[in-house]
N, C-alpha and C positions, 0 to 999 in steps of 0.2 A: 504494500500500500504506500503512494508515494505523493506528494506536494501538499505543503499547509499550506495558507494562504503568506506571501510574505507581510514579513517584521516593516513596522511602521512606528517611529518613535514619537512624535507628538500627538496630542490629545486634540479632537477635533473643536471647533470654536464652538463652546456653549457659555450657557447661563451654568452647568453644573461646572463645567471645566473653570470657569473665570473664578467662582467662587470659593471654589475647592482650591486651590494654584499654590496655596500653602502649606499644600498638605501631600503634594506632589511630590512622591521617591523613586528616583531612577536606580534600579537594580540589573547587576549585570548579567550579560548571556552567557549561556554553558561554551566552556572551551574545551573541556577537558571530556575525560570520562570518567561515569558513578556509578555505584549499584542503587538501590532502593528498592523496599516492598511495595511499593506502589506511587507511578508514574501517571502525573494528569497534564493532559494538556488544555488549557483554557484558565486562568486565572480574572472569571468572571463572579457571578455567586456561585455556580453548580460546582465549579472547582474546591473552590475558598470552602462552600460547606462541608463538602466529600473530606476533601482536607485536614476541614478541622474535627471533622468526626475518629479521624482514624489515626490523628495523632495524639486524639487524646484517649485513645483504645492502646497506644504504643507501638504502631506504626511509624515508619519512616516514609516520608512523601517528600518527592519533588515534584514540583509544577513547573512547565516551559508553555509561556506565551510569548507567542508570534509578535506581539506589538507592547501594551502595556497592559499593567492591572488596570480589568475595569473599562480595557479602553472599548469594547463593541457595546451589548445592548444594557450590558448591569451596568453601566456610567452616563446612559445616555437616556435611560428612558422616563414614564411618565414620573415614575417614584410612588406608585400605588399598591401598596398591599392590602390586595380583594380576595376575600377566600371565596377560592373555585377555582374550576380549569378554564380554559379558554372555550372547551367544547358543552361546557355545563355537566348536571351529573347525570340526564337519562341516557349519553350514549355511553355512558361507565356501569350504569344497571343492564342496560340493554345486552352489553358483552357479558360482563363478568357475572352477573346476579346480586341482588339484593345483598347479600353479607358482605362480598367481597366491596363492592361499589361503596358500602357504607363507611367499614375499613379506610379506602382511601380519601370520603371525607375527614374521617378523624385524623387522618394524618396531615392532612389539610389545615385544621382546625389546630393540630400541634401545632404546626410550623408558623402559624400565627403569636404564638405563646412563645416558640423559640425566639423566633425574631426580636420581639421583645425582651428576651433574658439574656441574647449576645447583645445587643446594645446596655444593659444594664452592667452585665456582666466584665465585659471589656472597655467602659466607660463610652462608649461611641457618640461623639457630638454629632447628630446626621442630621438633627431637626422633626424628629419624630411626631408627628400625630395624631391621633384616636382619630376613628371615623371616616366612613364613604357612604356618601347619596348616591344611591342608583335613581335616574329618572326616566321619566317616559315625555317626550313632544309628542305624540299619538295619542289622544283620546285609547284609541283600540288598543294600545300597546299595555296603557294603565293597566287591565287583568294581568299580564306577566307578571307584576309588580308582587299583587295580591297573591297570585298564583301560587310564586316563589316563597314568599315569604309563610304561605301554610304548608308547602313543601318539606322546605328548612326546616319548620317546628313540628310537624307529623312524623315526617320520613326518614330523616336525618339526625331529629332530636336537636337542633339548633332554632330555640326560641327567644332569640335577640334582637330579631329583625321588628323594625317600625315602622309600620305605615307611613306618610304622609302626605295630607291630600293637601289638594290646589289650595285652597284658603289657609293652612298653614306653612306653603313654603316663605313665602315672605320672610318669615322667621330664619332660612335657611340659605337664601337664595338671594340675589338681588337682580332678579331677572324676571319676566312673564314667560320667556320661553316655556316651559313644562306645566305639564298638567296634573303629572305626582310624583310622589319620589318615596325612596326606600332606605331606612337608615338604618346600615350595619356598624355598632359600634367595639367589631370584634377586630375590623378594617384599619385601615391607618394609610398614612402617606411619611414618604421620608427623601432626605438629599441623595439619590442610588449610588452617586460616587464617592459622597464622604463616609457614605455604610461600608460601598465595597475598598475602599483603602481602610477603613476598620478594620475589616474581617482580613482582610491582607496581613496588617502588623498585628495582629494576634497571632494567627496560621506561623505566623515565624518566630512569636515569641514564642509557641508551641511545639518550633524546630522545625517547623517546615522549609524546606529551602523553594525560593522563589525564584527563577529565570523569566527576564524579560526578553524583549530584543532574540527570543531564539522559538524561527520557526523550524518546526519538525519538517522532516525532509521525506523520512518512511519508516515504518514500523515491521517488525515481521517476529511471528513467533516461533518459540524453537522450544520444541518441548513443553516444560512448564516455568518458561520464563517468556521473557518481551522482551526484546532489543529496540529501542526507540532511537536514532539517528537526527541533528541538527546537520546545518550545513560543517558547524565547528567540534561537536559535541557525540557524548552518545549518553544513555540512560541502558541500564539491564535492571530490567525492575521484573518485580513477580506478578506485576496486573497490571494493566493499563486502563484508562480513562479517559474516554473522547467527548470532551466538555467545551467544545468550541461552536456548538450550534454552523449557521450559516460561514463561520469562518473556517470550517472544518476543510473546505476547498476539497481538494482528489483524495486528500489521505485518505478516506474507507470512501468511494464512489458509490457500494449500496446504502450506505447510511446517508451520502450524499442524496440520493434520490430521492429519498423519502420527506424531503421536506424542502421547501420554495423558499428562496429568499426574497419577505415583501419590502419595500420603502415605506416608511412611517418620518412622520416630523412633529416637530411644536418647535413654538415660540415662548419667548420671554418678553414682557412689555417692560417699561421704565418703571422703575419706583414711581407708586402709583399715591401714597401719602394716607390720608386719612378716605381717599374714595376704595382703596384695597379691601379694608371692613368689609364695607356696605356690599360688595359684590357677592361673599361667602361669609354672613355673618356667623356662621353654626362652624367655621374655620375646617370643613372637612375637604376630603377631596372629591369630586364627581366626576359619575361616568352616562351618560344616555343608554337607551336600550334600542340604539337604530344600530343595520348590520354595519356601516360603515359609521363608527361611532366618534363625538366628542370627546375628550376628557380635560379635566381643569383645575387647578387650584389654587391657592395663593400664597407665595413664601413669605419667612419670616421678615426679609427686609422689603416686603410690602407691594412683590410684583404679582402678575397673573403668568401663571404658568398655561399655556393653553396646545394642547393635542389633536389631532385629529390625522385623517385624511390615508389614502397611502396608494402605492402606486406596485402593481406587478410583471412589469415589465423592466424593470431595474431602474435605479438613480431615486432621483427627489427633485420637486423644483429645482430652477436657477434660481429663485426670488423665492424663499419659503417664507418670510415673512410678507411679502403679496400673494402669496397664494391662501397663507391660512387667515390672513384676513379679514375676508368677509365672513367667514364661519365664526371667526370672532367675537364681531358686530354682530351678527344676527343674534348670539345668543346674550349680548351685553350691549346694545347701543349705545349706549351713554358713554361707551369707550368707541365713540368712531375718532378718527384720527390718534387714537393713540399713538405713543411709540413705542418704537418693539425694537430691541435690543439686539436682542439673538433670535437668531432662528437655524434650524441644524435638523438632522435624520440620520436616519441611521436603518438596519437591514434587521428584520423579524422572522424566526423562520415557523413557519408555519406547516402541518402538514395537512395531508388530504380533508380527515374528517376531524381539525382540530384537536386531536384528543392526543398524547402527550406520548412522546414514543422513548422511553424506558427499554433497556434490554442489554443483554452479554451475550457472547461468543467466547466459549471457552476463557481465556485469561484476560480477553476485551468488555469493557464495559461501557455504557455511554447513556447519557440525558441528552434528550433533544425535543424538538418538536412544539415549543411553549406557544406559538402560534399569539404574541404580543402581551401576555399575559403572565408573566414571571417573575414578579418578586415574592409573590408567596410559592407556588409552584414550583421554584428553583430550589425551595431550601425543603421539600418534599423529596425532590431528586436528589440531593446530598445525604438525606438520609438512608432512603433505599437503597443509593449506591455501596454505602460506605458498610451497609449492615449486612447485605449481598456479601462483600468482601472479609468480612469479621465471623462468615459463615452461617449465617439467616438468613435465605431469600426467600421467604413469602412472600414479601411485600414487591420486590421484583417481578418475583414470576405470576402473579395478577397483571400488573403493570404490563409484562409481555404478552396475555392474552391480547393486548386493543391490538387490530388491524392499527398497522400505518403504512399500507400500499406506494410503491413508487409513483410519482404524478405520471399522470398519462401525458402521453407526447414526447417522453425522453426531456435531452436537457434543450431542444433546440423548441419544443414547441407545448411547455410544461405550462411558462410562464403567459403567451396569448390565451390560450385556450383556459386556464384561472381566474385570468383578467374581462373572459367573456363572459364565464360563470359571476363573477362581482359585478359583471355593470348592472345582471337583469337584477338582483340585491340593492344596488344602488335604486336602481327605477323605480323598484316596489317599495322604498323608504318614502320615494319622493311624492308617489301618487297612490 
């Protein structure tokens, strides 16, 4: 198995990059050659978790990433921790059945609680929050709301969730847009780059060793070991770990298949002063329930963080803050003409039917598939991975039951034909 994607040493222009900048440690590439019990490549959350699970079991771990910690989607994204998958839970009942499906809510519902206790635990200043509004613009969408939320508390056994309707968003909202909204106060939002440089300088207080600057070149197994190769380097570890999502490039091409790389973006407006309040007075973060969705919220020095949009044919605007724009405005008028600071994207990998592609080969292991929806979910796969490895895979081998088929069309014509399947979604939001 052979090319990672190459090593890329700066951080791309954000609102997390600019504000995190002092928190920023360049660590060097493997030159040499090591052994280790267990070799990850990707030093995003799926890594960093994996990591720190197994080196506080007394494992020895190295990590080699391609570019920087942090640097693809755990550095870049909305910073919402939503408990669920990206696919919701009926197509995890539908495969696995009722006991198993519930299982991997709970372990859901942990990783929520963990999250929480590495930041408590390792002191992590990332800006942490309680709370997420799920809303509806659709009159008709409103039942999902309800839906869910007696789901959760029947089904699931999670009765946290909150109604609320049109006449009391005010209270939450500074918007007309929506017509209800859902409040989970199990959710939270946070800074994804100052967590994931957290979880970094811990992982190494814990003896992790960290390589930047060093993309894998190919791996091949020999026996019951892994041989991992840099252009400079080599690693012989006794398990491997492919935590690189969409940046995983050729190295495993079946693993490649099985998941599209989408374009996603947001913006950062200017410090916004005392009108910052008034937009999310209930200070949570939100998300809409349209297939091509919103997301939004407001940092602590007073800006609107604002999500949307994504494209599957590769790139991002040239003007991401004219494109996302008017999706802005419509949901905040009051901020027309604002200014917008940053604006940035980045690649999501998604697969067929959403649903979270988990699984080993022999002495191979990997997380992928989060399908935009990964800071609670990534530290779900840290665990499974890590516990697979420590010699437990229950929670793995459910996880391997979900189909995640390679997209149709190969790699030349995976991404049109995705992109056809998202417009009629787009259409049926619109009308």
């Amino acid at each position: 198995m052979t090319s990672n994607i190459p090593a890329i040493n700066t951080y791309p222009r954000s609102y997390y990059a600019a504000s995190a900048a002092d928190r920023m440690v360049s660590r060097p590439a493997l030159t040499d050659a090591t052994e280790t019990d267990v070799c990850i490549v990707g030093a995003g959350f799926t890594g960093l978790y994996t990591a720190l699970r197994l080196t506080e079991a007394g494992k020895r771990v190295v990590i080699l990433e391609s570019s920087r910690v942090g640097w693809g989607a755990s550095g870049r994204n909305g910073g919402q921790a939503i408990l669920g998958f990206s696919c919701d839970m009926p197509p995890l009942e539908a495969q696995l059945g009722y006991e198993e499906a519930r299982e991997i809510w709970n372990l859901m519902r942990a990783s929520a609680t963990e999250i929480r206790q590495r930041i408590a635990q390792y002191g992590i200043d990332c800006d942490w929050r309680d709370g997420h509004l799920w809303t509806s613009i659709l009159p008709r969408r409103e039942s999902s709301l309800r839906q869910w939320q007696h789901e959760a508390a029947e089904k699931w056994g999670y009765d946290a969730l909150q109604f609320i309707p049109k006449n009391e968003l005010p209270d939450w909202l500074g918007t007309d847009h929506y017509c209800a909204g859902l409040f989970d106060p199990g959710a939270g939002h946070l800074h994804p780059l100052k967590y994931v440089f957290g979880l970094a300088t811990a992982a190494e207080s814990a003896g992790v060793q960290i390589y930047e600057q060093t993309a894998v070149v190919r791996y091949q197994e020999e026996g019951n070991r892994v041989t991992i190769e840099s252009e400079k380097g080599k690693v012989t570890a006794g398990a491997l770990v492919l935590a690189a999502n969409v940046y995983l490039g050729d190295l495993d091409k079946n693993l490649s298949r099985r998941i599209i790389p989408v374009g996603t973006f947001m913006v950062a407006t200017e410090p916004l002063g005392e009108r910052a309040k008034a937009l999310i007075p209930s200070g949570v973060c939100v998300t809409d329930n349209q297939f091509i969705l919103d997301y939004f919220r407001v940092t602590p020095d007073e800006r609107l963080l604002f999500g949307g949009g994504c494209t599957y044919l590769g790139g991002t605007p040239r003007d991401i803050p004219a494109a996302m724009r008017p999706a802005l405005e419509r949901v905040f008028p009051q901020l027309k003409g604002v200014g917008i600071e940053f604006g940035w994207g980045g690649m999501i990998d998604c697969t067929v039917h959403r649903t979270p592609d988990f699984g080993r080969r022999g002495n191979v292991l990997w997380a992928q598939g989060f399908s935009g929806h990964g800071v609670l979910p990534t530290c779900v796969a840290g665990r499974v991975l890590a516990e697979a490895l420590l010699g437990e895979d229950t929670h793995l081998r459910s996880f391997m039951k979900l189909s995640n088929p390679p997209f149709p069309g190969g790699k030349l014509f995976a991404a049109p034909i995705e992109a056809a399947g998202k417009l009629w979604y787009r259409m049926r939001d619109m009308f």
